[in-house]
C-alpha angles and dihedrals in degrees: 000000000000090000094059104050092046087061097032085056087039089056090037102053084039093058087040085056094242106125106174089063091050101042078055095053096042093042091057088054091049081049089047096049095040083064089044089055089228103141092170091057087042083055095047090055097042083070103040078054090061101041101267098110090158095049 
C-alpha cells in the first residue's frame, strides 16, 4: 500500500511541477523496493522519476 502512494503522490507532485516533493515520494518506493530486492520495480520508477512513465 505504501508502495503505491509513494508512486501515486511522486507522479502527482511531478505533474503539479514540484519536484522536490516528487523526487521524496518516488525515492521511498525505490527504498521500498530496494528492501524488497526487487531491482525490475526500482527501474520502473527510476524512469517515472524522470518523466518516462511509458517507458
Amino acid at each position: 500500500m505504501a508502495l503505491l502512494k509513494n508512486i501515486n503522490f511522486g507522479l502527482t507532485y511531478q505533474k503539479m511541477g514540484e519536484p522536490e516533493n516528487s523526487h521524496t515520494n518516488f525515492n521511498e518506493a525505490i527504498q521500498l523496493f530496494n528492501e524488497m530486492e526487487a531491482p525490475k520495480q526500482i527501474e520502473k520508477v527510476e524512469k517515472a522519476k524522470k518523466g518516462n512513465i511509458d517507458s
